[in-house]
Structures are given as C-alpha cells and as structure tokens.
PABA-129192 format. One line per field, with one value per residue (C-alpha): residue number from 1; residue in three letters; chain; x, y, z. Coordinates in pm, 1 decimal. Layout:
N
seq [NUM, ...]
type [Ala, ...]
mol [A, ...]
px [X, ...]
py [Y, ...]
pz [Z, ...]
This chain:
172
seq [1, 2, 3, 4, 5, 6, 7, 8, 9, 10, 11, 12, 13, 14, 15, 16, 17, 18, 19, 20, 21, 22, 23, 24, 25, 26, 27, 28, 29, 30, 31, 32, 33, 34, 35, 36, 37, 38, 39, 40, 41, 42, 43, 44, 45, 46, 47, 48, 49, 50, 51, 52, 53, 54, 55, 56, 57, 58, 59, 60, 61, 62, 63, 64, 65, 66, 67, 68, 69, 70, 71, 72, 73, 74, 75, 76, 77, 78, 79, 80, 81, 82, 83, 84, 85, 86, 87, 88, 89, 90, 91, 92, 93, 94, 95, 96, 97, 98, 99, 100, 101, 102, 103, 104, 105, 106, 107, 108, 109, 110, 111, 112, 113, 114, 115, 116, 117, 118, 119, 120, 121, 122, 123, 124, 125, 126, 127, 128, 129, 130, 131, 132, 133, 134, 135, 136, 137, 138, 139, 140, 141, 142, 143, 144, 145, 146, 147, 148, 149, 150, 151, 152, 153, 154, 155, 156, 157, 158, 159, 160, 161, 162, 163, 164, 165, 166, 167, 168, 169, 170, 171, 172]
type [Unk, Unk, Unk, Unk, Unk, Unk, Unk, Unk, Unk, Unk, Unk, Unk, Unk, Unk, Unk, Unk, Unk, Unk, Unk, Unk, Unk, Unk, Unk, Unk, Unk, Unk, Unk, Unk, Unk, Unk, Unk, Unk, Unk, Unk, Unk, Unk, Unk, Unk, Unk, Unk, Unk, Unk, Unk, Unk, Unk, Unk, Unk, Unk, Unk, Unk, Unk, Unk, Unk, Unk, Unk, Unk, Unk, Unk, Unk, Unk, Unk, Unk, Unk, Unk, Unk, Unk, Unk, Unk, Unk, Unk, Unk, Unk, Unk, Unk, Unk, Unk, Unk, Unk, Unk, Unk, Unk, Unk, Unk, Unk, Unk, Unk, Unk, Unk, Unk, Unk, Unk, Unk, Unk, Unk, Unk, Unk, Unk, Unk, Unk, Unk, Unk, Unk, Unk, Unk, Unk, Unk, Unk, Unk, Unk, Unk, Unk, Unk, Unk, Unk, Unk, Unk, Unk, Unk, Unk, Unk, Unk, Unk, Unk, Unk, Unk, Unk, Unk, Unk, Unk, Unk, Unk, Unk, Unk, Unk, Unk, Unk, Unk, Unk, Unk, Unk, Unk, Unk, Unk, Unk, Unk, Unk, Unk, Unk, Unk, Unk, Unk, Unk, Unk, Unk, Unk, Unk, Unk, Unk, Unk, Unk, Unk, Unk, Unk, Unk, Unk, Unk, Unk, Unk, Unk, Unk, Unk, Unk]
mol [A, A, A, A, A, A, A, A, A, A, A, A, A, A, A, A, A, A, A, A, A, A, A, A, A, A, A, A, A, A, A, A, A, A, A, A, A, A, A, A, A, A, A, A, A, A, A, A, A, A, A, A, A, A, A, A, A, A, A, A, A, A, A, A, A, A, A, A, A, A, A, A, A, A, A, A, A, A, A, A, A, A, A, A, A, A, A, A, A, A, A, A, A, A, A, A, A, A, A, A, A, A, A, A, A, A, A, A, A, A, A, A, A, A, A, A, A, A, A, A, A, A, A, A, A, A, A, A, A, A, A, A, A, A, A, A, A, A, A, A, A, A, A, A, A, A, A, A, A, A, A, A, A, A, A, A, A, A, A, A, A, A, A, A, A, A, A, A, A, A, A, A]
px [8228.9, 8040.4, 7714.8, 7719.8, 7720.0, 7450.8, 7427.9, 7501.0, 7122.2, 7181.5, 7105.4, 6973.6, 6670.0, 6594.0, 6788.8, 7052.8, 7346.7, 7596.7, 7634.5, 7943.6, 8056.3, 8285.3, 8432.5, 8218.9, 8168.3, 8439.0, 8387.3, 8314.7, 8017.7, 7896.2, 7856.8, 7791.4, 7543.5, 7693.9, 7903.5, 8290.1, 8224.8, 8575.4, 8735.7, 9034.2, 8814.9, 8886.1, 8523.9, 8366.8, 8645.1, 8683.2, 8341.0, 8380.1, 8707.6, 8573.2, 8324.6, 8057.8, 7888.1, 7742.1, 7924.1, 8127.4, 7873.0, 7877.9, 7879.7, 7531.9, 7379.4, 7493.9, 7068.4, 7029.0, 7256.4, 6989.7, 6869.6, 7151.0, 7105.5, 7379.7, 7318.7, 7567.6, 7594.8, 7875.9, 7985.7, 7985.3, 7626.8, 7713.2, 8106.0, 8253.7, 8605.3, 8944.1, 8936.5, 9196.9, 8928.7, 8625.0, 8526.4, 8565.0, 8216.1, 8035.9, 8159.6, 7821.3, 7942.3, 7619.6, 7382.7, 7549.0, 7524.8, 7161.6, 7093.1, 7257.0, 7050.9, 6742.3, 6825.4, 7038.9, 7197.9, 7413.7, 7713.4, 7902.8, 8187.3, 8421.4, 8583.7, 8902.4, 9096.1, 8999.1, 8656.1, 8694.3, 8950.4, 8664.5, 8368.0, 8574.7, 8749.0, 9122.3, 9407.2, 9407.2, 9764.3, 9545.9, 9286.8, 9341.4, 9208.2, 8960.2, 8689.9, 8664.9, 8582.1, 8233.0, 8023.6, 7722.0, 7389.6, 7563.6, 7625.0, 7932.8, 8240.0, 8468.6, 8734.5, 8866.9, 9180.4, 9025.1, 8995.9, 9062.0, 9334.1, 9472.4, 9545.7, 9648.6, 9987.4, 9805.4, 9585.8, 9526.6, 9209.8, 9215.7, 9013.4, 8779.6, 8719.2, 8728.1, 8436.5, 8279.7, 8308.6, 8212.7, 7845.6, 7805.8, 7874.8, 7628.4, 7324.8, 7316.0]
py [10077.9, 9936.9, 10039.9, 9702.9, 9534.9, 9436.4, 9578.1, 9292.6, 9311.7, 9418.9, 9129.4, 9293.8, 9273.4, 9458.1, 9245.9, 9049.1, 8890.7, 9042.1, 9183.7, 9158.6, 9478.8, 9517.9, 9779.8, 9690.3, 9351.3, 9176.0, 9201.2, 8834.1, 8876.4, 9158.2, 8927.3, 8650.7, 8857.0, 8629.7, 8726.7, 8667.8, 8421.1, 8469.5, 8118.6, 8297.1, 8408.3, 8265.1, 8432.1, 8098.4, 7898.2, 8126.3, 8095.8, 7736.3, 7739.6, 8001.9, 7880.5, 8153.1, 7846.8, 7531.3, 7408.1, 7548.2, 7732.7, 7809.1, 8217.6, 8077.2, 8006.4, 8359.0, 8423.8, 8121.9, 8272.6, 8532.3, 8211.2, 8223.8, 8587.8, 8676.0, 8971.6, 9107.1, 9519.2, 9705.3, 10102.0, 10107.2, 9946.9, 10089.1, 10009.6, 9689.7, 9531.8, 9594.5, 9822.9, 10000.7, 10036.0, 10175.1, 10520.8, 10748.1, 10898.0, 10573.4, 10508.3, 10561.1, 10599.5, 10806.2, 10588.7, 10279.2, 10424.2, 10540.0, 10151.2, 10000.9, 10287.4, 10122.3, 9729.9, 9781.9, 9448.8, 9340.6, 9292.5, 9461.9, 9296.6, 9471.7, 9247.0, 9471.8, 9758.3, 9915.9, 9895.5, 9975.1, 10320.8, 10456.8, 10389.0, 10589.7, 10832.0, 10724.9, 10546.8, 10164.5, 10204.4, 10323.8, 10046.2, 9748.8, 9406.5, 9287.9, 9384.8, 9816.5, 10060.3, 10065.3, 10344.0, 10465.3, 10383.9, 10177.6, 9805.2, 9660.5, 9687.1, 9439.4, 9487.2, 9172.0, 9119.5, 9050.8, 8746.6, 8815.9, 8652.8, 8962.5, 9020.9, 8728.1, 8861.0, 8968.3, 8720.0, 8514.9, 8361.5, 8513.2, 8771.9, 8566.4, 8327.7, 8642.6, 8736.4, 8387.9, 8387.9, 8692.9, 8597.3, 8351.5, 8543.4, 8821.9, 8564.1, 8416.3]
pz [13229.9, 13540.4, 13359.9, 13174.1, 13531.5, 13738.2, 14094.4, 14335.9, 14524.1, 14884.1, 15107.1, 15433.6, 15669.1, 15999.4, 16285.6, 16105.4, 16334.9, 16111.2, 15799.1, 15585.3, 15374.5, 15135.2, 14883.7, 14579.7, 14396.3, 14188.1, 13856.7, 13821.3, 14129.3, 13919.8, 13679.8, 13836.6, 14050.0, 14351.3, 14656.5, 14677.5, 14358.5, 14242.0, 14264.2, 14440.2, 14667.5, 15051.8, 15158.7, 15189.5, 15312.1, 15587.8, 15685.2, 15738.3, 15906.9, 16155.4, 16232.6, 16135.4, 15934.0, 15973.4, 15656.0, 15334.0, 15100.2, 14764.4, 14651.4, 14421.8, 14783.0, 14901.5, 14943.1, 15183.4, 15472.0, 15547.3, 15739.1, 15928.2, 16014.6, 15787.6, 15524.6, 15294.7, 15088.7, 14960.7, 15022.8, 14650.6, 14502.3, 14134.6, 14105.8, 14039.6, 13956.9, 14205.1, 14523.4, 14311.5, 13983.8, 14196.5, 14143.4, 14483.1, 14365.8, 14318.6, 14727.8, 14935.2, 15285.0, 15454.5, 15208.7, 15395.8, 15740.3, 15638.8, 15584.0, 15882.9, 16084.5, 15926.1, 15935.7, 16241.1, 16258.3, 16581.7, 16429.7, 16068.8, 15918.8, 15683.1, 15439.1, 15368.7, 15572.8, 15254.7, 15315.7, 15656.0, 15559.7, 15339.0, 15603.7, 15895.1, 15634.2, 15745.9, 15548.0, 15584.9, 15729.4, 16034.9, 16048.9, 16295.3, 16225.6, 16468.9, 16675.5, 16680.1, 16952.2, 16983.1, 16837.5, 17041.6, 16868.7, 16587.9, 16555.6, 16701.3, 16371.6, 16296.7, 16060.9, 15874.3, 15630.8, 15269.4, 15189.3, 14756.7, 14601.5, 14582.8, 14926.0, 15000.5, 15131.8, 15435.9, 15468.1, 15823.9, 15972.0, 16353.2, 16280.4, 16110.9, 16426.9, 16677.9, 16490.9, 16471.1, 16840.4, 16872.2, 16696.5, 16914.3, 17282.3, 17149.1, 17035.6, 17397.7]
C-alpha cells in the first residue's frame, strides 16, 4: 500500500539547530508531500505558541524553515498513514542515527513517545516528555507529546516551549 505514496523528502543539512522526527508521514503529507499537513495537525500551532517560530507557518512552507535552522526526517522514509499502520520493517532506526551522525544537528526533536520508543528500543510507557539524558557524541534529544489529532488526549504545550527555550540557550 505505501508504494503508491511519495516519500516525504528528508529536509536536513550539516549543522541544523534542531531537527524534528517523527514515526512516518500521515497519509495526507504523503500525499501532500508536506509536513504535519493534516488539518488536525497542532505541529504548526505549536510552533508559534512556543515560540520555536517567528510566526504560524503553513505545512506547504515546511522547505522555508531550513532558514531557520530547522530540518525535518522520519524513522520510517517508505511508510506512511497511523503510527499504528507503519510496518516495523519499513522503521530505519541505524539509517536515522547514520544521518544525524552525518548532519549532526544541535538539537533532535521527536514528535511522539512513539517515535521516541522505537529510536531507543523501549515501550512508550517508558519514555518521558522533555529534554533526555544526554548521549555522548550525539545531539542533545528531546522527546515531545504528538501533536496529531489523534493524540490529542495527551496533548500539552510545555514540552514544546522547554524546547523552544532550549534552542535559544544553546544558539548563544
């Protein structure tokens, strides 16, 4: 099924402030070939209310926050649709790490626990929100709760602006 997608293009170059990873696209960014483009989506909102941009973006301008520093990829480059729908083969955990080891941005963002459960091979029951031990040699992790409609149950914006402050204490 996810053949008749397009891959969402990683959006990554070597020294990015942060980089914000998620499980795989939505099926409507697949199609879309945007970013959190789901209208349910509170990606962009949160970015504004945290602070983390200069003003509310659209998911079509996802390309133009590489000028902010801000790059986005996805564990899973070849899956698409519901954390739930994504194929545990199409998950690319050392192919991720390979690329952060390459770009090696200050700061990586998970949008999800999910996301965050597969990358350190625990269940999300374990995963804190927030700013994570620091890893030796990698960038600093922060996990955040996911902003799709989906989730909204858990939702809550703290995380978002520990990270937006956060961004701004490590690019003084």
């Amino acid at each position: 099924m996810s053949n008749s997608f397009h891959r969402l293009p990683d959006q990554l170059r070597p020294h990015l402030r942060l980089v914000f990873v998620g499980t795989a696209a939505s099926t409507r960014s697949a199609e879309l070939g945007q970013y959190y483009a789901h209208p349910g989506n509170r990606f962009w909102r949160a970015l504004d209310e945290a602070g983390i941009t200069p003003r509310r973006y659209q998911p079509s301008e996802f390309a133009a926050l590489i000028e902010l520093g801000i790059g986005f990829t996805d564990l899973s480059k070849s899956g698409a649709g519901m954390d739930h729908q994504i194929a545990a083969e199409t998950i690319e955990v050392p192919g991720f790490r390979a690329k952060m080891e390459k770009y090696r941005p200050r700061t990586i963002a998970f949008t999800s626990k999910k996301a965050a459960s597969l990358f350190y091979g625990r269940p999300s029951s374990g995963i804190v929100l927030g700013r994570q031990p620091r890893d030796a040699g990698f960038p600093q992790v922060f996990v955040l709760p996911s902003p799709s409609g989906a989730a909204s149950g858990s939702w809550t914006i703290e995380p978002w602006r520990e990270l937006a402050q956060w961004i701004v204490i490590e690019s003084s």
